[in-house]
N, C-alpha and C positions, 0 to 999 in steps of 0.2 A: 508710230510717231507721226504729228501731224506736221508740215513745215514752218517753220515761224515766220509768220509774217513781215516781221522789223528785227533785224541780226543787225550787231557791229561785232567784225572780229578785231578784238581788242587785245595788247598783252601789260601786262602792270609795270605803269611807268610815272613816274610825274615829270606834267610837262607844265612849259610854261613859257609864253602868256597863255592869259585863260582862252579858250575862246568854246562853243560851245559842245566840243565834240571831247573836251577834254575829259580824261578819265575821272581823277578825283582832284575837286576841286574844294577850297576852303567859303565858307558860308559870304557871301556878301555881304555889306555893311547895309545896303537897301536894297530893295526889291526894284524892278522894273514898275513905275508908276505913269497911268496914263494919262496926255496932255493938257486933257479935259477933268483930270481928278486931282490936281497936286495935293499934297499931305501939309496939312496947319495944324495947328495946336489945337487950337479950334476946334476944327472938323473932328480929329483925334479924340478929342474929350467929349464933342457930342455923340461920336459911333461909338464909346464904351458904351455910355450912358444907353443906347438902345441896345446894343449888345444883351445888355444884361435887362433889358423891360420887357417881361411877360404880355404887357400891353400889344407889341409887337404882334403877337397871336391871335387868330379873330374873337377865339375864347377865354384870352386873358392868363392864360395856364402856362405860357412853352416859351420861352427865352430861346436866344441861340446858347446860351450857355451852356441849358440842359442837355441837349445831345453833343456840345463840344465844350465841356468842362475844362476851364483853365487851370481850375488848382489843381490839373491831375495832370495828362498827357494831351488837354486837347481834345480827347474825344469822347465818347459815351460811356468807355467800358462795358461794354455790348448789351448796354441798357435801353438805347433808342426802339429797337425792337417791340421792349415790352409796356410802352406807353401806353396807356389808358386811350381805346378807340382808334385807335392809331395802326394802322397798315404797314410796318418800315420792315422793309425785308433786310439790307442793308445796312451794315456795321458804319457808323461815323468815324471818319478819317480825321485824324489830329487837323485844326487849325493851325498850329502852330506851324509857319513857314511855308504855309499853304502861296502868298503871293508871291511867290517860288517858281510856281507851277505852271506852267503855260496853258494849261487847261484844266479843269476843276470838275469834282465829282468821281465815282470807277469809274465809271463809263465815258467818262471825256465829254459830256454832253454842254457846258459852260466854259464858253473860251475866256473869262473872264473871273478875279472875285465879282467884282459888280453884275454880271449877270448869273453867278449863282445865287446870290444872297435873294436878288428878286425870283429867282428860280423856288428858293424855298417859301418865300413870304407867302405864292398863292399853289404850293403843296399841299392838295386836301388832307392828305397824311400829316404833314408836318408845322407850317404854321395856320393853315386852311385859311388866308383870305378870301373873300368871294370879289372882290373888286380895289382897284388903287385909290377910288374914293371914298371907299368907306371907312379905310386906314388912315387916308390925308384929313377926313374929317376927324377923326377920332383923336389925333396928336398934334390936330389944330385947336381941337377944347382943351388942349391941358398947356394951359397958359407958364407953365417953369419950362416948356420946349422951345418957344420964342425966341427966345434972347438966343440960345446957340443954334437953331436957325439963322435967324438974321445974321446972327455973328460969323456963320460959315458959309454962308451963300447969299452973293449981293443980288438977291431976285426982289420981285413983288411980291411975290408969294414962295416962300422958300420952302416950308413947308411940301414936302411931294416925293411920291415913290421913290425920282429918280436921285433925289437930295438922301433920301434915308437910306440907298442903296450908296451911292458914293460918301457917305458919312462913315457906314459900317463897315465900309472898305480901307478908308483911312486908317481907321484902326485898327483891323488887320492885319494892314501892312506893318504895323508895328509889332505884331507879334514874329517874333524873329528868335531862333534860341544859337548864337552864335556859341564860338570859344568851343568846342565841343572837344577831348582830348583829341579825336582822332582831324579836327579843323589844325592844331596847333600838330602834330606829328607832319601833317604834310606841308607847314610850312618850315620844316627842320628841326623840328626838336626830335630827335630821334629814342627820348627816353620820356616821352610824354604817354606812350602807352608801352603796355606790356609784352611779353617775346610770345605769347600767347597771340596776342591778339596781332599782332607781324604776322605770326603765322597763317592768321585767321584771314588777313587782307592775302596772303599769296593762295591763300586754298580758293579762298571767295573767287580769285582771278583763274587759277586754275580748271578750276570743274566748269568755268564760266558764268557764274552770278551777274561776275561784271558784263556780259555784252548785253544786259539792260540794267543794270544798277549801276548808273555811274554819273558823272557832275555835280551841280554842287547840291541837291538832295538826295544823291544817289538815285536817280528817276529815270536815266535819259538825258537828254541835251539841256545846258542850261538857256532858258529865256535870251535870245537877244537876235543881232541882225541873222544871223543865219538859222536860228529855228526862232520863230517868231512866236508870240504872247497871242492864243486862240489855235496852234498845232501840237496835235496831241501826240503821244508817244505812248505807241501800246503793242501786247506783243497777247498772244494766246495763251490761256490759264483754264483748264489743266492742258500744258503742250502733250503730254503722255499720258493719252487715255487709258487704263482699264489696271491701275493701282490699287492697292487695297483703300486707297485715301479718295477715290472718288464717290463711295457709298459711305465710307468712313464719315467723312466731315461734308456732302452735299454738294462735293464741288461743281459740277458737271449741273447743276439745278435751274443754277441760273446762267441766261444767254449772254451775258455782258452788252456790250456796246449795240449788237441786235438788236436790242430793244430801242433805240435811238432809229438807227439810220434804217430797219427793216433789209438789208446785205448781207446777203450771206456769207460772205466776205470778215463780216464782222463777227460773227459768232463766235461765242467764246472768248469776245475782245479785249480787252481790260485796259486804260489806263496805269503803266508801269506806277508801282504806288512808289511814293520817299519811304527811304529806310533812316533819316533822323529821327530821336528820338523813340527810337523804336519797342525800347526797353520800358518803355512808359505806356504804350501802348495796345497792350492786352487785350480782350483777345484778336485774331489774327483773319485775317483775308477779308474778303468782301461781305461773308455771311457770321462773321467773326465765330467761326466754330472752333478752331484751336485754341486751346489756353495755354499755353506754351510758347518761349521763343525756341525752346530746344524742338519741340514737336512742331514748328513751322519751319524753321530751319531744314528738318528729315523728309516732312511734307515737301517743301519747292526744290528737294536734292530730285525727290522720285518724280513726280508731277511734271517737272519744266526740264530737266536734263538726263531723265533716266539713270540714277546713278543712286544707288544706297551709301548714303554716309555714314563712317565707320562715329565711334565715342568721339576718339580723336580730333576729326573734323569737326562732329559738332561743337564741341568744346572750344576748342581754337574757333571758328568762325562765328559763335557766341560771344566770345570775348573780345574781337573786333566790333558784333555791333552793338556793342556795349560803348564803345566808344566813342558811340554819334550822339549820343547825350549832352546836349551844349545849356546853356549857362541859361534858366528860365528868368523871362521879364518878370520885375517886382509889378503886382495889378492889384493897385485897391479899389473894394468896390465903390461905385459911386455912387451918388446920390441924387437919387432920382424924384425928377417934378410929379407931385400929384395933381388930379383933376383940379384943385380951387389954387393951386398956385404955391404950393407951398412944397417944401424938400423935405423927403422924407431916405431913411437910410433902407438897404437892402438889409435883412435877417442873414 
């Protein structure tokens, strides 16, 4: 066994008030938003709008949508990978509830939404720009972007990387999937989930899942003054080398956070991922090689705690996170300015 890096010895309680060390905590109504980013309606309605514009791409092809599909889980369902030309070792992590997250990406490397979004824009992998003027030129010709420019940002020129990055942030932050059964059990409804899944939350706690799945996206410490927005929370994966599950599924392949800070310290680092909406989220870990929630469940029994989980277990702790499924936002798509100025709809 290797040591972990980041332990809390935890035992299963609800406490309250929130603050960020607390075990399980019920979804917030909003995210932490930055001083220099407030959320308008505005803003809101022009970052769908890019959201969803392949324009965005130097090649005209790659939405964020496509590797974080909204009508699904939020993420690629292990499709990112297989893009045409495209390099992505890396399974797409749900958006959803993502401005949650005090740092963004596996590997913690974006302390920010807004510095991963620009993070992907010049990903030769993913959206491949070669520069911020060639995109600011490009969605400065398509004269239906104007108006919710100027209408979002009182510049001269509004239009600009850092405008499209705090646009697509806004909306974002609007993805939220609150109400989730297991959000409403821990505000007292005690028959909002199943005796199943009870037992799945004291096993989870017992074997110890919880001394990093825990707060309000099950990740670690929620955002706020005492773990602040840009400090990552991560712990080692695989923690127990030499399982049938690290040639099984590749775990061991990649260096995690290594690649980032070049520390050896950091090897095999990982960003604790959210376990909301989990169930939506197919397939599993970093290189999305499990298809299963029952076969990742048995996977991070062996891998992180040394421990074979019996049917039982899995079952019961299956049926807990079943329960972090919370209430998805209604999102139509929008309609988007072409080149001569005119709306046209998404297919």
């Amino acid at each position: 066994m290797r040591i972990l890096a980041i332990s809390v010895i935890i035992c299963f309680c609800l406490i309250s008030p929130v603050s960020a060390f607390d075990i399980l905590q019920p979804l917030p109504e909003i995210p932490i938003t930055p001083s220099d980013n407030p959320t308008t309606k505005e803003k809101v309605e022009l970052g769908k709008q890019l959201y969803f514009d392949t324009r965005l791409s130097q090649d005209n092809t790659l939405s964020c949508n496509s590797c974080h599909n909204l009508a699904s889980g939020g993420d690629d369902d292990g499709g990112a990978a297989k893009l045409p030309g495209r390099k992505i070792h890396r399974s797409a992590p749900s958006i959803y509830n993502a401005a949650y997250q005090t740092v963004q990406f596996w590997d913690g490397r974006a302390k920010s939404v807004e510095e991963a979004i620009a993070d992907h824009l010049f990903d030769a992998d993913i959206m491949g720009n070669k520069s911020s003027r060639l995109v600011e030129d490009k969605f400065s010709k398509i004269p239906g972007y104007a108006k919710g420019f100027s209408g979002s940002f009182k510049e001269s020129k509004p239009i600009s990387i850092k405008n499209i990055t705090k646009a697509i942030s806004a909306f974002l932050r609007t993805l939220k999937t609150p109400n989730a059964p297991f959000d409403n059990y821990i505000r007292g409804n005690k028959k909002a989930i199943s005796p199943s899944a009870i037992r799945g939350i004291e096993r989870f706690n017992e074997i110890g899942c919880l001394s990093c799945h825990f707060g309000i996206n099950l990740a670690g410490p929620a955002p706020g003054p005492a773990f602040g927005m840009g400090t990552g929370f991560y712990e080692l994966f695989p923690n127990y080398l030499g399982s049938e599950y690290d040639e099984k599924y590749d775990l061991a392949k990649d260096v995690g956070r290594f690649l980032v800070t070049g520390e050896k310290i950091h090897l095999f680092m990982w960003r604790v991922p959210p376990l909301r909406n989990i169930a939506l989220t197919a397939p599993y870990f970093h290189n999305g090689s499990v298809n299963t929630l029952e076969e990742a469940i048995r996977v991070m029994g062996k891998t992180q705690l040394g421990k074979t989980l019996n049917d039982q277990d899995v079952k019961d702790i299956k049926a807990f996170l079943l329960t972090l499924t919370g209430d998805m936002p209604d999102i139509t798509l929008p309609r988007l300015p072409d080149t001569e100025g005119k709306h046209i709809e998404l297919n």
